[in-house]
C-alpha positions as CSV (number, residue, x, y, z in Angstrom):
1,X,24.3,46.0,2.8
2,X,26.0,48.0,5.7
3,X,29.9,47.8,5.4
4,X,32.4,49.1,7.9
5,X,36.1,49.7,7.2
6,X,37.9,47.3,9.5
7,X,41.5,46.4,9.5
8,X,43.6,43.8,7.9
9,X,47.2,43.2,8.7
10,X,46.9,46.5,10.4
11,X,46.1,48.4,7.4
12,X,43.1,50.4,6.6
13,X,41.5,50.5,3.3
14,X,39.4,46.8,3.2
15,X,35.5,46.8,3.1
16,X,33.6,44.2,4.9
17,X,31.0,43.5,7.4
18,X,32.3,43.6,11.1
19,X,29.7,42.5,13.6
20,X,30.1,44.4,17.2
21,X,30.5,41.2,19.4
22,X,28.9,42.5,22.2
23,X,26.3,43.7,20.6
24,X,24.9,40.3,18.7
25,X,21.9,39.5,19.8
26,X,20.7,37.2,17.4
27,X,20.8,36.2,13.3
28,X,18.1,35.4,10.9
29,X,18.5,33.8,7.4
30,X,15.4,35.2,5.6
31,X,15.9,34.3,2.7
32,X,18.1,31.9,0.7
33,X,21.2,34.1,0.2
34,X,20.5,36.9,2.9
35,X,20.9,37.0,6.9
36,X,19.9,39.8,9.2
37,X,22.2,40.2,11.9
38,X,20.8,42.2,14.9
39,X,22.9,44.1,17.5
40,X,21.9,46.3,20.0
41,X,22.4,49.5,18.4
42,X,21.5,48.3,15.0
43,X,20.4,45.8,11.9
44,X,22.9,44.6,9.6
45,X,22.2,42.7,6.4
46,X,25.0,40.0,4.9
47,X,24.2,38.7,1.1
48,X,26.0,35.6,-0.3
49,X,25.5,32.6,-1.5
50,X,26.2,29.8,1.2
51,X,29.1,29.0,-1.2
52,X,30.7,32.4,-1.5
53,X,30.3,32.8,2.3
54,X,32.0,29.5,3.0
55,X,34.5,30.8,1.2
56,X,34.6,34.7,2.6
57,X,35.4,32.5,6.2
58,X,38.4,31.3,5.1
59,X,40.0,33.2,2.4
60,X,44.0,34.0,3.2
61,X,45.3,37.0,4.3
62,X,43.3,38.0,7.5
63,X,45.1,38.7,10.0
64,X,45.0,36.2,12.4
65,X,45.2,35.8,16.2
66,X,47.5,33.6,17.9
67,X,48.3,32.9,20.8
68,X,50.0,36.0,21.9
69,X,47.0,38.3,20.7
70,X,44.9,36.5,23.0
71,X,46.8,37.6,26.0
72,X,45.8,40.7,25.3
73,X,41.7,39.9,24.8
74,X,41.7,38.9,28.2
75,X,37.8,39.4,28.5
76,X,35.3,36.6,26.5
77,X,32.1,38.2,26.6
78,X,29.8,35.6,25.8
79,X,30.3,31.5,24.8
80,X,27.8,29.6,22.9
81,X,28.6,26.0,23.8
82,X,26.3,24.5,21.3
83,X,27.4,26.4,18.2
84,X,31.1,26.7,18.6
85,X,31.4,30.7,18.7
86,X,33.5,32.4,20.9
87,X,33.4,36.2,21.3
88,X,36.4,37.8,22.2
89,X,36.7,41.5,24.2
90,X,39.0,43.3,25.9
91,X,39.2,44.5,29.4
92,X,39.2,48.3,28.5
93,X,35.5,49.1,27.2
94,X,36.6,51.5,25.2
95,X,37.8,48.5,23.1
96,X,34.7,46.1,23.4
97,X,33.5,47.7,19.9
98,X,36.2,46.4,18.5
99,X,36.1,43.3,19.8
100,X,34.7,39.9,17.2
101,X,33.1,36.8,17.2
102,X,36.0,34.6,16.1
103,X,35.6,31.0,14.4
104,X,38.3,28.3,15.1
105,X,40.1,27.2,12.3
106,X,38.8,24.5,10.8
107,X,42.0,22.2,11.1
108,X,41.9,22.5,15.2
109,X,38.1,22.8,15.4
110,X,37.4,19.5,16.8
111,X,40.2,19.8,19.8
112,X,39.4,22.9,20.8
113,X,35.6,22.8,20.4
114,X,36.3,19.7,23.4
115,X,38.1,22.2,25.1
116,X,35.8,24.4,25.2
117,X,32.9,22.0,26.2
118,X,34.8,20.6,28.9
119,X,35.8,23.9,30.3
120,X,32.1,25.8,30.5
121,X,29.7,23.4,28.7
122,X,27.0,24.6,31.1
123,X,27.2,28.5,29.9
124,X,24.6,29.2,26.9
125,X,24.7,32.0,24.7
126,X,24.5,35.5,26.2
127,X,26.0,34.7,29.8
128,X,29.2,36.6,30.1
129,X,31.9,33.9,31.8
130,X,34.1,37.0,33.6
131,X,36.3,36.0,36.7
132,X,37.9,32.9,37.1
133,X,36.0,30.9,34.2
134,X,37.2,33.2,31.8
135,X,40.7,32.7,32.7
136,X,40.5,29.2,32.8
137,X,38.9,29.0,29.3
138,X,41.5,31.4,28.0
139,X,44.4,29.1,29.4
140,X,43.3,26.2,28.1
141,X,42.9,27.7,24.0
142,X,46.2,29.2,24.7
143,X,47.9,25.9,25.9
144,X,46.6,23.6,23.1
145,X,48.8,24.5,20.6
146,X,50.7,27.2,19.5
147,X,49.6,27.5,16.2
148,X,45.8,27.7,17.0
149,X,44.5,30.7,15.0
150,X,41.6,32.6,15.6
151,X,39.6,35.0,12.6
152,X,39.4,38.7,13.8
153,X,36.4,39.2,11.8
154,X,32.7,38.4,12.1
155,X,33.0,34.8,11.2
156,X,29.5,33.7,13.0
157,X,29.3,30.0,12.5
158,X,25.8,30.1,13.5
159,X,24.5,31.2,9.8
160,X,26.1,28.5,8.1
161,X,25.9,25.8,10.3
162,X,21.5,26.6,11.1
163,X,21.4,27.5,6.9
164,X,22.7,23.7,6.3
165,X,20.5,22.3,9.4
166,X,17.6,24.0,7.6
167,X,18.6,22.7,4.2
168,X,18.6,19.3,5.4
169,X,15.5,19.5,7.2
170,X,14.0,20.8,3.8
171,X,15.6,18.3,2.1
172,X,14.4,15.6,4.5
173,X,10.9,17.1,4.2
174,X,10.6,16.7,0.7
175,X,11.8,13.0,0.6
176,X,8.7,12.7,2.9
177,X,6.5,14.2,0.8
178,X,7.6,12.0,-2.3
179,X,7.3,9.0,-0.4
180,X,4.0,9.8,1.3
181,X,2.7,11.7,-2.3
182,X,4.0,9.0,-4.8
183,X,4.0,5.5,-2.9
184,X,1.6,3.1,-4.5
185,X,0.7,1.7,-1.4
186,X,-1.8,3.9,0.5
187,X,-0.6,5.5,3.7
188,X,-3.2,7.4,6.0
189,X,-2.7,9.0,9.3
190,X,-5.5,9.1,12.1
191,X,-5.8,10.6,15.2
192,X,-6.4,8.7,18.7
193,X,-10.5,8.6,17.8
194,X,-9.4,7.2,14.1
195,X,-10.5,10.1,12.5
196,X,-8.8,10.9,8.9
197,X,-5.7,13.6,9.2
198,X,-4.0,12.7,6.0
199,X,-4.2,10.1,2.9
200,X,-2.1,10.3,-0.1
201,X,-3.0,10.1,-3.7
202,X,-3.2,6.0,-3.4
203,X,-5.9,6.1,-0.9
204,X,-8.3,8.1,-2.9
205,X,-7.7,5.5,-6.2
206,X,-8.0,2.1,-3.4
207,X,-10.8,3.2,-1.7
208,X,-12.1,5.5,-4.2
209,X,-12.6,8.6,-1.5
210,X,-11.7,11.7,-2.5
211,X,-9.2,13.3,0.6
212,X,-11.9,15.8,1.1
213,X,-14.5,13.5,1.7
214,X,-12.0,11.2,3.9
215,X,-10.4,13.7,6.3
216,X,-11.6,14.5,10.1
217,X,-14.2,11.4,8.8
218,X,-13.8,8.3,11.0
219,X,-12.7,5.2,9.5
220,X,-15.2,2.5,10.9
221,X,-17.9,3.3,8.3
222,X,-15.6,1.8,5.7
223,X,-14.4,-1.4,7.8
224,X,-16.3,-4.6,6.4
225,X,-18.9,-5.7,9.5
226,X,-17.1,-8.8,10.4
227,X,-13.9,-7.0,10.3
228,X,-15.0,-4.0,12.8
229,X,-13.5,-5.6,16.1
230,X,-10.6,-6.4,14.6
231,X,-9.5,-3.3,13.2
232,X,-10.5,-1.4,17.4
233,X,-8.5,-4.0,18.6
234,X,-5.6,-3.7,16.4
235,X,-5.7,0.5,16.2
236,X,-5.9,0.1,20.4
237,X,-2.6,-2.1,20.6
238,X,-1.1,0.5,18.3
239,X,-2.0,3.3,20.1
240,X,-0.1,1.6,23.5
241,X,2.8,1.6,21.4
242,X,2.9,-1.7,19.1
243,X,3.4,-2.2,15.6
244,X,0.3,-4.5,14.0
245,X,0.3,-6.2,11.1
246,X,-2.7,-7.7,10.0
247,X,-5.3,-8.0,7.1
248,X,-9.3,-6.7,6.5
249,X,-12.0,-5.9,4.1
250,X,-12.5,-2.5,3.5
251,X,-16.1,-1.5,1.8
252,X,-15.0,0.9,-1.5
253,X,-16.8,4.0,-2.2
254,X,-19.0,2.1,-5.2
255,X,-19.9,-0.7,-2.5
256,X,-17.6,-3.9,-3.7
257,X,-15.5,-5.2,-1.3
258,X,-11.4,-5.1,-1.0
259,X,-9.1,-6.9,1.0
260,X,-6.3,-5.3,1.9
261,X,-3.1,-6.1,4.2
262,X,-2.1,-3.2,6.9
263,X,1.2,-2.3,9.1
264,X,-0.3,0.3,11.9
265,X,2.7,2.4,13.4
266,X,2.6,4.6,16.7
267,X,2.9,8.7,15.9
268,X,5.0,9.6,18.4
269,X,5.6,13.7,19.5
270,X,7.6,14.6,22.6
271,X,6.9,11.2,23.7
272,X,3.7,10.6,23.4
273,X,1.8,8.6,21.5
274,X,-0.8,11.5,19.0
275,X,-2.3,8.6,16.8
276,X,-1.7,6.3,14.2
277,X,0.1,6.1,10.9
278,X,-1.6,2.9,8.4
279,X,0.2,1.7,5.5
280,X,-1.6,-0.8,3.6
281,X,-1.8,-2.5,0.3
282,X,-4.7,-3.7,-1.8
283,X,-4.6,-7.5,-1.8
284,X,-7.4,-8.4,-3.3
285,X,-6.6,-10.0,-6.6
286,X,-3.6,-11.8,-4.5
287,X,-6.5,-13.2,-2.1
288,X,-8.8,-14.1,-5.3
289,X,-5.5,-15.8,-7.2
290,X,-5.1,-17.5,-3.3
291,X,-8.8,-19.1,-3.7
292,X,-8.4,-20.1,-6.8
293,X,-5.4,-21.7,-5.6
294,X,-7.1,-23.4,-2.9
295,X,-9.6,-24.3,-5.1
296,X,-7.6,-26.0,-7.7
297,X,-5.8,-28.0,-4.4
298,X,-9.2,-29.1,-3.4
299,X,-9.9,-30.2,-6.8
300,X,-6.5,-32.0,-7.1
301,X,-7.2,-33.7,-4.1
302,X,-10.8,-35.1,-5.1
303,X,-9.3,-36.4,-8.2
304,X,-7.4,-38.9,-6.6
305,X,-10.0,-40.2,-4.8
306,X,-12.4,-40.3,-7.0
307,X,-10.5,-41.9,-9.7
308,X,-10.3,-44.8,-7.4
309,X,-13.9,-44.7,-6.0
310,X,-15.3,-44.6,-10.0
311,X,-13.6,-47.4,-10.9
312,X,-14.8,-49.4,-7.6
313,X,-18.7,-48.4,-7.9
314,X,-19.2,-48.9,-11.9
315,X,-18.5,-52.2,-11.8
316,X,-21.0,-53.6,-9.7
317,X,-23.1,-50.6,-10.4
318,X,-23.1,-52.1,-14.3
319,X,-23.8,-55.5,-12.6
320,X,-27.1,-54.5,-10.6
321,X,-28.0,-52.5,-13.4
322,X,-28.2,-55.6,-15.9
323,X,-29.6,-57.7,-13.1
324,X,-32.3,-55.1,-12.3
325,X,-33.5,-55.2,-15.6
326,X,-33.6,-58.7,-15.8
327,X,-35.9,-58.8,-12.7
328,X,-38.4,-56.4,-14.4
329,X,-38.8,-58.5,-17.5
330,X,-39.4,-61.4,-15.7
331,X,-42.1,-59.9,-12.7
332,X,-44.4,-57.5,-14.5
333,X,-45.6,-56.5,-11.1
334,X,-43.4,-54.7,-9.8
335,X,-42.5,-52.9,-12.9
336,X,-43.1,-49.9,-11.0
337,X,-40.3,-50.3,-8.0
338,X,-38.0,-51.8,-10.4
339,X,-38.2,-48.3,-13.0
340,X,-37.7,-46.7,-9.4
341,X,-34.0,-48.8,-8.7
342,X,-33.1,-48.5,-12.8
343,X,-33.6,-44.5,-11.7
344,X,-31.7,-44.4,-9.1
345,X,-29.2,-46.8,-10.5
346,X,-28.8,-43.9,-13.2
347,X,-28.0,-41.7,-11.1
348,X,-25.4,-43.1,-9.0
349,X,-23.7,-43.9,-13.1
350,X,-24.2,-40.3,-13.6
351,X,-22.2,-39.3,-10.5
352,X,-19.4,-41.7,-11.1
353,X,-19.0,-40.3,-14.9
354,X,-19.1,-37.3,-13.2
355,X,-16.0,-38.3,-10.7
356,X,-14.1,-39.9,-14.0
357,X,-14.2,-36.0,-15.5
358,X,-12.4,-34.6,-12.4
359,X,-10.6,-37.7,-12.0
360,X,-8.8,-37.6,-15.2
361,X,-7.8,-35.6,-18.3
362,X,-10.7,-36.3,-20.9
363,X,-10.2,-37.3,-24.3
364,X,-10.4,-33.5,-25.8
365,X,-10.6,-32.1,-29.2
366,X,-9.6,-28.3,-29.0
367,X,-10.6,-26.3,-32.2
368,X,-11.2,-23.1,-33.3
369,X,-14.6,-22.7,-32.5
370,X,-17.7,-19.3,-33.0
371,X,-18.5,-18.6,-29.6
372,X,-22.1,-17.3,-31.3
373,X,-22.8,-21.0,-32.5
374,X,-21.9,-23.1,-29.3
375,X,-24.3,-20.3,-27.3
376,X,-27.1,-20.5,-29.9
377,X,-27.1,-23.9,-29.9
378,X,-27.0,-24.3,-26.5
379,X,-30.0,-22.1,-25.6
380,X,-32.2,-23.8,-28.6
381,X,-31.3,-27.1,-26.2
382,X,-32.2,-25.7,-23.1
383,X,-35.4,-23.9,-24.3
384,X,-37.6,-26.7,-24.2
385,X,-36.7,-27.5,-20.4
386,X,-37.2,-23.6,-20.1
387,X,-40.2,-23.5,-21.6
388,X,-41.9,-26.6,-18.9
389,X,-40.6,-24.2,-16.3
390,X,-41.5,-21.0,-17.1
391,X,-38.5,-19.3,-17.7
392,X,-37.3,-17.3,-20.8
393,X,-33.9,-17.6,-22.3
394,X,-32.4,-14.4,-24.2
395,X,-29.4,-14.4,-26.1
396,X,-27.3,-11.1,-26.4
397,X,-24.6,-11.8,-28.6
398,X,-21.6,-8.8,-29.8
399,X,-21.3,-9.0,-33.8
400,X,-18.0,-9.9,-34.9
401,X,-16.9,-12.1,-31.8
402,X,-13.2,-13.5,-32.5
403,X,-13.4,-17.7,-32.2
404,X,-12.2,-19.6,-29.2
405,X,-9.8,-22.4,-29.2
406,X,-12.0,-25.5,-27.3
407,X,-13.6,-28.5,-27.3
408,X,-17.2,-27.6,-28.2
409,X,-19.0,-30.5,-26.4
410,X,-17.2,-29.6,-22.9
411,X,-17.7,-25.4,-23.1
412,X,-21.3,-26.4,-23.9
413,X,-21.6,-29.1,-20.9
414,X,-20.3,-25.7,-19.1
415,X,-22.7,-24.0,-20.5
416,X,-25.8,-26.5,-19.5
417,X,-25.0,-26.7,-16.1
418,X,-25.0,-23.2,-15.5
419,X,-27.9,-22.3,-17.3
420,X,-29.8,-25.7,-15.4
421,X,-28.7,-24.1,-12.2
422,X,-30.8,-21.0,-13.3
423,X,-33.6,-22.7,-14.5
424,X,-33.8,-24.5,-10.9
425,X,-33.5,-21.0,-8.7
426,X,-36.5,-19.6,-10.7
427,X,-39.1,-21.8,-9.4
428,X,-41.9,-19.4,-10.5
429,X,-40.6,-18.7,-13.5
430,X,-38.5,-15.5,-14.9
431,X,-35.5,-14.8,-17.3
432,X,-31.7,-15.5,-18.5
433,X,-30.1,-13.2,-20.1
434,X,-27.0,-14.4,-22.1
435,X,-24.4,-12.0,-23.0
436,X,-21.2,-12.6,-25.0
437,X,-18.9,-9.9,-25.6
438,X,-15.5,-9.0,-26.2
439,X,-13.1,-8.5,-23.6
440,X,-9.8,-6.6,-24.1
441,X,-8.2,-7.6,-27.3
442,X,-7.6,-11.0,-26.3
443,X,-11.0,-12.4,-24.3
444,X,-14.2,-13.2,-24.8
445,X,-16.5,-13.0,-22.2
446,X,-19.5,-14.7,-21.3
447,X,-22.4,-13.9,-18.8
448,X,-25.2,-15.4,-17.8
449,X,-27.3,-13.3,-15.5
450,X,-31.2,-14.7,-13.8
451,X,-33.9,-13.0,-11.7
452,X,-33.6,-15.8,-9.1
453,X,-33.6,-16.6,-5.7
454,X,-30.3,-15.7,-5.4
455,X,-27.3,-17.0,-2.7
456,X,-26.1,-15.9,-0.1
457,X,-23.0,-14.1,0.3
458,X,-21.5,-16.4,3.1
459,X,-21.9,-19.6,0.8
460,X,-20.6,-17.8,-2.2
461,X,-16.9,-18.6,-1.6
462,X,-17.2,-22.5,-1.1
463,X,-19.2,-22.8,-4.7
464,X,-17.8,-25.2,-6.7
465,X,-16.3,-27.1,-3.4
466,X,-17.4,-30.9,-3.9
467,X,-21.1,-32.2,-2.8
468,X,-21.9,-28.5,-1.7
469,X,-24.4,-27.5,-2.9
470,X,-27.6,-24.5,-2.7
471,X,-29.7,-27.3,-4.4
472,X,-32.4,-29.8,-2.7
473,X,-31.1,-32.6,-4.8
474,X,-27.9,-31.7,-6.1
475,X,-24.7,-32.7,-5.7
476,X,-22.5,-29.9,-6.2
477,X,-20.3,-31.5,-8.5
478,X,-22.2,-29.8,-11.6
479,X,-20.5,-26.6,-10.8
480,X,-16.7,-28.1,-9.8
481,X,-16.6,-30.6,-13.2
482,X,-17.5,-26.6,-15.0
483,X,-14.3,-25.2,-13.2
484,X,-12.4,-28.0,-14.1
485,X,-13.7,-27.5,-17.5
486,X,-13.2,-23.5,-17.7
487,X,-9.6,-23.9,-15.9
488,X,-7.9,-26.8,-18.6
489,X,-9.0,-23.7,-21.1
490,X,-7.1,-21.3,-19.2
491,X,-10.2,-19.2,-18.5
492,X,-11.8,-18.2,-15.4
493,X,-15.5,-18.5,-14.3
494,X,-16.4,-16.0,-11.3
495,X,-20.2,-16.2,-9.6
496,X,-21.3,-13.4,-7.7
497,X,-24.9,-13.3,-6.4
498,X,-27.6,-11.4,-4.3
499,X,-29.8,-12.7,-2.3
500,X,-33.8,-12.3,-3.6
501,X,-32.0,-10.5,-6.4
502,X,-30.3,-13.7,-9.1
503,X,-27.1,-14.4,-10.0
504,X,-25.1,-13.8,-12.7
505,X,-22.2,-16.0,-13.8
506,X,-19.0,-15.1,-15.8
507,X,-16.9,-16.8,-18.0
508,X,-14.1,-15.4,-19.9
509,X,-12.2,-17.4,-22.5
510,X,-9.0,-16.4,-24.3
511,X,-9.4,-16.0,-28.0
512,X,-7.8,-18.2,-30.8
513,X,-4.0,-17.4,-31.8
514,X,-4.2,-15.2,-34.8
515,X,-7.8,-13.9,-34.4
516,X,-8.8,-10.8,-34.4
């Protein structure tokens, strides 16, 4: 470090560093606890810690110009509005080496730096005031107050005050990057085209995209179909400036769709509008847990009418019943026509028993049932109805299966109507596959996949909505009386399908208290 011998209280003897005010031209930190000063006529280096520097500025026992001392600088060489530093000269150049770049004490800084502003706030840093300005500047330090001292050393103000601007903006950077880097919502920027310029670590685990395979990438081949206009229209009202809040599907990386809910936000540099930042959040167990709500509304809803319509319809339903069959003892004739009505009749009964279950809690016996047995028994039920239509029925069951807590005749009325429903999609015959196996520590689940005609994905969400129906003759009550069924267990039954390809149903039940 380059020291000079400069003078304190007029005595010679103290080392420090005395910067040549006329000479600055400009300081660099370079380092963390080092600043190069340059001057015309050479490179000074200053090393300190921010806190011992701090303190170097205003340690006692400089000596210190008032206001009679600056009489006698009557020349300021240079004023830097922005940064507070005012160098002082003299008029004899002989002396302009000597002159310094003093800092206001800190206990009058805020008067006189208004001073100062007001007096030659249009001056930046290396225009010498001279003349008239210079004067007036001088008279109005001098008149503020008599006890306004001045350092006679190289106090630049510029180190610290750009060292603490630089710390913040470091600071400020790194709270961006843990918010960005460790946000469990995903946050992606893109540029005016909607190409990828950055994703953080959540976007690679939603969408399951690596950021290499993401960025400079466009974003459309992800957007669900259906959801492609919307996303251009909302990404073009960002990009004039608007905030969006919306929701799409997204397709991930391993084909399944998710939902998700998106804010876009304007990027905004020197005024103009570069692209778009997306924060978004992966809704799609919220939208599922919003269906099932929706669902269970609907079936709510159909209980209450239903319980009223049953009880309206089975009584004279029993009555034309008994009649009928009176009518086909009697006229052996038309046996035929009246086996036909008694058919019929049959079914509507069947319907309304069907209403009754939705209607109304059923009398239930839950016990601890084997999950093996109800399946087993089930399939060697089913197999001769199979067997008429061509269709094989394999049982994959997991040894050891903890038992369920249930009423055995409903989970096996559950079990009937989805395995019927497979029967009828294989009209030229195929296979079920029937797999039970454990799920976590606490489920058991149960999945019934066929080689059917399969559904298609646009009817998929309104299965198990009353009287629809994929079936010729059904009545889509089958499949809502199995939800009902599934739900008083506090299970869940999920169908997903493709089209040509079958359709597998799952059930997951939670296992009895105490098993293991």
């Amino acid at each position: 470090m380059r020291k000079i011998p400069v003078t304190r209280d007029g005595k010679k003897g103290s080392a420090t560093l005395l910067i040549p005010a006329a000479d600055v031209i400009k300081i660099e930190c370079i380092r963390d606890k080092e600043y190069r000063i340059h001057t015309l006529d050479d490179v000074f280096y200053y090393s300190a810690s921010l806190e011992a520097f701090e303190e170097w500025l205003f340690e006692d026992g400089f000596r210190l110009i008032d206001q009679s001392n600056l009489v006698n600088m009557n020349f300021i060489t240079h004023y830097d509005p922005s940064k507070g530093i005012v160098y002082l000269g003299t008029a004899e150049r002989q002396w302009v080496k000597t002159a310094s770049a003093a800092r206001i004490h800190r206990e009058h800084i805020l008067k006189v730096m208004e001073l100062l502003r007001i007096a030659n706030a249009e001056k930046a840093l290396g225009f010498p005031l001279g003349g008239d300005s210079a004067g007036k500047l001088r008279s109005l330090v001098a008149q503020s107050t008599d006890d306004l001292f001045f350092r006679s050393y190289a106090m630049i103000q510029a180190i610290y005050e750009r060292t603490r601007a630089e710390k913040r903006l470091e600071e400020s950077e790194q709270r961006y990057k843990s918010l960005f880097e460790n946000n469990p919502d995903g946050i992606c920027s893109f540029d005016r085209e909607a190409h990828f310029i950055s994703v953080n670590p959540a976007t690679e685990r939603i969408t399951g995209y690596s950021a290499d395979e993401l960025l400079r990438q466009s974003v459309q081949h992800m957007v669900a179909p259906e959801d492609a206009l919307r996303w251009q229209e909302h990404f073009q009202r960002t990009l004039l400036g608007e905030t969006q809040t919306y929701r799409i599907s997204l397709i991930h990386k391993l084909g399944h769709t998710i939902s998700l809910s998106l804010i876009n936000v304007p990027i905004v540099v020197d005024e103009e509008i570069a692209g778009v930042y997306v924060i978004y959040k992966d809704i799609s167990e919220e939208k599922r847990a919003e269906e099932l709500l929706i669902k269970s509304e609907k079936l709510s809803i159909v209980g209450q009418l239903a319980a009223g319509v049953a009880h309206e319809i089975r009584n004279p339903l029993t009555s034309l019943k008994g009649f009928a069959q009176l009518l086909k003892s009697k006229h052996n004739d038309f046996a035929h026509y009246y086996d036909i009505m008694l058919s019929e009749l049959e079914r509507i009964n069947f319907i309304v028993s069907e209403f009754l279950v939705i209607a109304k809690p059923q009398a239930v016996s839950f016990q601890s049932k084997a999950v093996a047995d109800i399946v087993n028994n089930t399939i060697a039920l089913m197999s001769s109805q199979a067997l008429m239509n061509n269709v094989e029925i394999i049982g994959r069951l997991e040894d050891d299966l903890p038992p369920i807590l249930c009423d055995e005749n409903q989970i096996k009325q559950v079990f009937i109507n989805v395995l019927t429903n497979s029967i009828d999609a294989m009209a030229e015959g195929g296979e079920i596959i029937v797999e039970a196996t454990r799920s976590g520590s606490r489920e058991v689940a149960l999945t019934f996949t066929d080689n059917g005609i399969g559904i298609p994905e646009e009817r998929l969400p309104r299965l198990g909505e009353p009287f629809y129906t994929t079936k010729e003759k059904g009545t889509g009550l089958g499949l809502m009386v199995s939800y009902k069924i599934i739900e008083n267990h506090r299970g869940q039954m999920t169908i997903s399908s493709e089209l040509n390809e079958g359709t597998t149903v799952r059930i997951t039940l939670p296992a009895a208290v105490g098993s293991r």
